[in-house]
C-alpha positions in Angstrom: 21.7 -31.4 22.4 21.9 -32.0 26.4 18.3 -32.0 27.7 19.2 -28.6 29.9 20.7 -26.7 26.6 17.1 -27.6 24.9 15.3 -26.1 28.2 17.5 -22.9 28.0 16.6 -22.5 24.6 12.9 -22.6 25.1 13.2 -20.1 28.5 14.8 -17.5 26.1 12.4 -18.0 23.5 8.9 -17.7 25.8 10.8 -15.0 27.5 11.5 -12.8 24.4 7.9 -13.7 23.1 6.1 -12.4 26.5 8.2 -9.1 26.4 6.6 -8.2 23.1 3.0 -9.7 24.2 0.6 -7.2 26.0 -2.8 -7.8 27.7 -6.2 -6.4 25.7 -8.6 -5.5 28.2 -12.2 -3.9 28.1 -13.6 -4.2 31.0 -15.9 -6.7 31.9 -16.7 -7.2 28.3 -14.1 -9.6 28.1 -9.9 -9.4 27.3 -7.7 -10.6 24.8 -4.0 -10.5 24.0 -1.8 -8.2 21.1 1.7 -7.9 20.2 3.4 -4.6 20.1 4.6 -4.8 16.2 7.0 -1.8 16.6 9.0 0.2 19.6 6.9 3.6 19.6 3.6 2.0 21.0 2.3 0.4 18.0 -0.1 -2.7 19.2 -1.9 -5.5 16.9 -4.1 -7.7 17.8 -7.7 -8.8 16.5 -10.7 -6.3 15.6 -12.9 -8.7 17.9 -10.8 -8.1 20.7 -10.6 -4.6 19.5 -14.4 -3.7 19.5 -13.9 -0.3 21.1 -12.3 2.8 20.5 -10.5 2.4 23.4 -9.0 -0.3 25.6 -6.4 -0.8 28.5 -3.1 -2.1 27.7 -1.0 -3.9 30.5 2.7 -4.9 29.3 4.6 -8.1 30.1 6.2 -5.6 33.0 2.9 -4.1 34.5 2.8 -1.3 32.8 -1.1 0.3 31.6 -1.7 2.6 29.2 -4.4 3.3 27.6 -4.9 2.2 23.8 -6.3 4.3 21.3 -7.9 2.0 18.3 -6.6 3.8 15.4 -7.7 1.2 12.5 -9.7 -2.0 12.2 -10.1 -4.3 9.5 -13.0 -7.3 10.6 -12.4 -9.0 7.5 -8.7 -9.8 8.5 -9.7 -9.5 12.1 -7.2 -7.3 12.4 -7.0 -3.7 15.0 -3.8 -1.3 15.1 -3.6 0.3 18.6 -1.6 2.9 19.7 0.1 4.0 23.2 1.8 6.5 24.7 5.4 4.9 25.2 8.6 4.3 23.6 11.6 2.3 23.5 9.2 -1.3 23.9 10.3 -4.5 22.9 8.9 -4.8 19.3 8.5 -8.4 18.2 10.7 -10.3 15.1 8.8 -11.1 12.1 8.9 -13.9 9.5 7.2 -14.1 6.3 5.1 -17.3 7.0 5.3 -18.2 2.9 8.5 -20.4 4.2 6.5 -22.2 6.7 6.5 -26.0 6.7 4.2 -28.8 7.7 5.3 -29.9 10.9 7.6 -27.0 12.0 7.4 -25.7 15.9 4.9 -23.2 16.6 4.9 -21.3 19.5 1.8 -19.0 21.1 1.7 -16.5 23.9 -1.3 -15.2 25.2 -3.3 -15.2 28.4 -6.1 -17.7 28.4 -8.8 -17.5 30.6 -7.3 -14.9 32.6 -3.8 -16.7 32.9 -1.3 -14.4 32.3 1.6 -14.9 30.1 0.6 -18.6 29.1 2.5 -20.2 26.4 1.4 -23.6 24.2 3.8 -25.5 21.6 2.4 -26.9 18.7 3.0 -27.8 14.9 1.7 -26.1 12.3 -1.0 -27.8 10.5 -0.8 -26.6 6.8 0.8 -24.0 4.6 -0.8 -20.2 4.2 -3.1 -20.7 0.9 -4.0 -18.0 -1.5 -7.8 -18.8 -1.4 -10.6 -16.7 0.0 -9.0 -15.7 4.0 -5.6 -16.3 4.5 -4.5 -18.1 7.7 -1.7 -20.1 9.5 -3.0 -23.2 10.8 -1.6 -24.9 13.9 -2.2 -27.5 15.8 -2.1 -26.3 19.2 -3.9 -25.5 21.9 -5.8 -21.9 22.2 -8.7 -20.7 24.8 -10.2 -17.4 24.8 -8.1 -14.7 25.7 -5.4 -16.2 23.3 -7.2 -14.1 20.5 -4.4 -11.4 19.5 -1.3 -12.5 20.9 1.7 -14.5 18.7 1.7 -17.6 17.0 5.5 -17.7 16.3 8.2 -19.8 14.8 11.0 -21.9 17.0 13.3 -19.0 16.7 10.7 -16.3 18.5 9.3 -14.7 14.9 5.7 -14.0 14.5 4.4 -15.7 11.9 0.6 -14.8 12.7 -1.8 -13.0 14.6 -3.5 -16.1 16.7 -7.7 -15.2 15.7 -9.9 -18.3 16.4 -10.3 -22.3 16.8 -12.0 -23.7 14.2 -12.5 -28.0 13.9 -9.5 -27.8 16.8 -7.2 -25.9 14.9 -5.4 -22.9 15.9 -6.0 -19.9 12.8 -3.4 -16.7 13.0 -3.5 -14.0 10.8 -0.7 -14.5 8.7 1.9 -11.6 9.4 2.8 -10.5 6.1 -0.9 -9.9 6.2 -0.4 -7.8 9.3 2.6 -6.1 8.0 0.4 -4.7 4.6 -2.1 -3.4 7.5 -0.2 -1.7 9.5 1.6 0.0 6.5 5.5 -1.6 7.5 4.7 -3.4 4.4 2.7 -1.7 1.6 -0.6 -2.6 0.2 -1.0 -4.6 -3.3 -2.1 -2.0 -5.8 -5.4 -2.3 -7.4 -5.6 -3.3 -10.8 -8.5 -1.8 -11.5 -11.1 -4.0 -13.1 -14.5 -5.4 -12.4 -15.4 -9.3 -12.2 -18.6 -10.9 -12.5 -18.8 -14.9 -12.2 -18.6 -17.2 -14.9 -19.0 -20.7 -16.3 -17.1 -22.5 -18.0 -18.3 -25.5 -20.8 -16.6 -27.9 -18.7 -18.2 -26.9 -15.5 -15.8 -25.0 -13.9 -16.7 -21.4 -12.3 -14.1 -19.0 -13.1 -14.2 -14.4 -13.1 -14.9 -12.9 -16.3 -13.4 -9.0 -16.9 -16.4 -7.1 -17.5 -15.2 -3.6 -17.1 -11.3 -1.9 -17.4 -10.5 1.6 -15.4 -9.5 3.4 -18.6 -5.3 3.7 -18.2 -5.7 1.3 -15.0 -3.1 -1.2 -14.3 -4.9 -4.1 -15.2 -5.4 -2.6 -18.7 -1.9 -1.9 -18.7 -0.9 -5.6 -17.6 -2.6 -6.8 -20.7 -6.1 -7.7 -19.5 -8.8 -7.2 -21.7 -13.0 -7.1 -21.3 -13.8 -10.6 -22.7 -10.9 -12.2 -20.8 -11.6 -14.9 -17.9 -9.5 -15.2 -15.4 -9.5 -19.1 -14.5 -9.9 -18.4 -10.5 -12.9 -19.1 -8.1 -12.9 -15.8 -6.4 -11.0 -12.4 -6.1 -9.4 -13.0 -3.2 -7.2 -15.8 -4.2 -5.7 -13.5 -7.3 -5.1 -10.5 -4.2 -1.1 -11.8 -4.1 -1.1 -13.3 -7.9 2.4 -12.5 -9.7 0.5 -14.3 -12.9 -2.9 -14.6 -13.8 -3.6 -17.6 -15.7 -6.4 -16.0 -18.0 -8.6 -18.1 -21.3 -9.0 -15.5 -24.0 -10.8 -16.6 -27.1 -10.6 -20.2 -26.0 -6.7 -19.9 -25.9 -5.2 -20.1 -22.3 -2.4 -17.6 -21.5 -0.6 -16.6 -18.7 -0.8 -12.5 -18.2 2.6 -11.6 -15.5 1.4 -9.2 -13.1 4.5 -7.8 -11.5 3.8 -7.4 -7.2 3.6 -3.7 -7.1 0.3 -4.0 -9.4 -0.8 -7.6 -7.5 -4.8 -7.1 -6.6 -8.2 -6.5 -7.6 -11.1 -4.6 -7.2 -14.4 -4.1 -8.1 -14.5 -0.9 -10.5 
């Protein structure tokens, strides 16, 4: 591809990623970036950036508006604003489950004041199922990155860009986003109760201690004795199976996605 077709491609892409990138400010308490996630004024960006119930909101066109913090999550790191204004340029999403080692990431922010500033990178690994979920990239992030897009080579947002940790870029990954903002609905619970346990050969895995009576775990199967052969709750949040030692036997219990999750009873 001619070296000017491969610059025209990447103007179009920055260009379409800062329309749907705002500016989070607070005041002198610092500023941050979001993406507006859909046309009638909805903003994400981080509950750090977030830490207010209200904050200014200056689009890629100049435009302020004040933001009203209608959720936050600081587990995710995660804070749905809203704004008074329609018709904005909402940005493309991608499930980052397709991602792949080495594949062009993209982030748009505004780092240290610097408006609109965009870094290209690769990303790093694939989004685990383990404890907190994120996109890693290996790119280059400052403060005032936090909130804005990490998005693929195509302009979709695979992650909400949160924090540098060991030099590594870490998004939010958006289907993530998508169950928090509701476009994308939240794992049922299954309803059961987990208490740590050890195995004879060492290994730590969750015993089911307690079943809500009629509860979708109980209807998936799952019994109190059983022991679900994961470190922690968090990984089995997006399980379709749960590989589960009952009696000494190992079996494999499907959990379809509408009942995916846990909880503590």
């Amino acid at each position: 591809m001619p070296i000017n077709a491969i610059e025209n491609d990447l103007e179009a892409l920055t260009e379409r990623l800062r329309a749907s990138t705002v500016a989070v400010r607070l005041g002198r308490d610092g500023a941050g970036s979001g993406v507006i996630w859909s046309s009638d004024g909805t903003i994400v960006t981080n509950a750090h950036v977030a830490s207010r119930p209200q904050a200014e909101i200056v689009l890629s066109d100049g435009r302020r508006f004040t933001g009203r913090v209608e959720r936050r999550d600081v587990q995710r790191d995660l804070a749905l604003l809203r704004i008074d204004a329609g018709d904005l340029p909402a940005a493309a999403v991608r499930d980052p489950a397709g991602l792949r080692v080495g594949e062009v990431l993209v982030a748009v922010g505004h780092p240290l004041g610097i408006p609109n500033a965009v870094t290209m990178g690769i990303a790093h690994a694939t989004v685990g199922d383990a404890g907190r979920r994120f996109v890693q990239a290996d790119l280059l992030l400052a403060p005032g990155n936090s909130g804005g897009p990490l998005a693929d080579a195509s302009g979709r947002v695979v992650g909400i860009n949160s924090m540098v940790v060991g030099g590594l870029a870490l998004a939010v990954p958006s289907d993530d986003v998508q169950r928090f903002t509701g476009a994308q609905r939240e794992p049922s619970l299954l309803g059961i109760r987990l208490v740590p346990a050890r195995l004879r050969d060492g290994r730590v895995a969750l015993a089911v201690v307690e079943l809500e009576r009629g509860g979708r775990g109980e209807r998936a199967g799952l019994i109190v004795g059983d022991v679900v052969l994961a470190r922690d709750a968090g990984r089995l949040r997006f399980a379709t199976v749960l590989d589960v030692l009952r009696g000494g036997v190992r079996i494999a219990v499907p959990v379809p996605p509408e009942i995916a999750g846990t909880r503590a009873a």
